[in-house]
C-alpha positions in Angstrom: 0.0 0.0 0.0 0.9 3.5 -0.7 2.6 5.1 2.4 1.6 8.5 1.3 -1.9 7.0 1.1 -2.0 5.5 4.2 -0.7 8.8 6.2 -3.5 11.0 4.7 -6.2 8.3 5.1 -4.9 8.0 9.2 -4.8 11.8 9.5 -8.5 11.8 8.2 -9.6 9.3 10.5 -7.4 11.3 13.4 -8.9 14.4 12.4 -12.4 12.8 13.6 -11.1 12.2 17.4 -9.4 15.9 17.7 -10.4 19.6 17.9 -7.2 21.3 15.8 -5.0 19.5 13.4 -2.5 20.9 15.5 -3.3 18.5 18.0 -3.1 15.5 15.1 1.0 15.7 15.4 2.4 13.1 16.0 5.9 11.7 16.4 7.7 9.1 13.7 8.0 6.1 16.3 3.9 6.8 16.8 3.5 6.7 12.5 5.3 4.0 12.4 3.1 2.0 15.1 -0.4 2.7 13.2 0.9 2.3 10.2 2.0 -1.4 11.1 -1.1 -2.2 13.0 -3.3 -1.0 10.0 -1.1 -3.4 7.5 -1.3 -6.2 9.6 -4.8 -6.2 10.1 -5.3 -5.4 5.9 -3.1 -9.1 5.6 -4.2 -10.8 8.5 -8.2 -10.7 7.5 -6.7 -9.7 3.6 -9.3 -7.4 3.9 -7.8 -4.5 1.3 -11.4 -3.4 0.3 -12.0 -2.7 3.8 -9.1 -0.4 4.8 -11.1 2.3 6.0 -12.5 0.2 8.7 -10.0 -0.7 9.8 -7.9 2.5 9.6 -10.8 3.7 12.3 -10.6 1.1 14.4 -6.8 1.3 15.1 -6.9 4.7 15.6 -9.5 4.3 17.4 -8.2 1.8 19.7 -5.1 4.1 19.9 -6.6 7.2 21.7 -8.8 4.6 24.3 -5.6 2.9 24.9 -3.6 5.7 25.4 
């Protein structure tokens, strides 16, 4: 998948959890994390239609597991 891709499809889905896109920054090592989680999930259940879904859920499950 395309990395660019995926980074404006998780800022989209951030966007929807946070007041200011100031507040979407975040740091490479915390990129990197949802970035796996969301490729693993898109092999694991080889799910590609549905990477939307699951781009929500992960960063969804990162800000109530934060």
């Amino acid at each position: 998948m395309n990395r660019v891709l995926l980074r404006k499809m998780i800022s989209g889905a951030l966007k929807d959890y946070l007041w200011d896109e100031e507040d979407c920054m975040l740091t490479d090592q915390e990129w990197v994390q949802l970035e796996t989680k969301i490729l693993e999930q898109i092999k694991e259940e080889n799910q590609e239609e549905a990477i939307y879904a699951i781009i929500q859920d992960v960063v969804y499950d990162y800000f109530t597991n934060k």
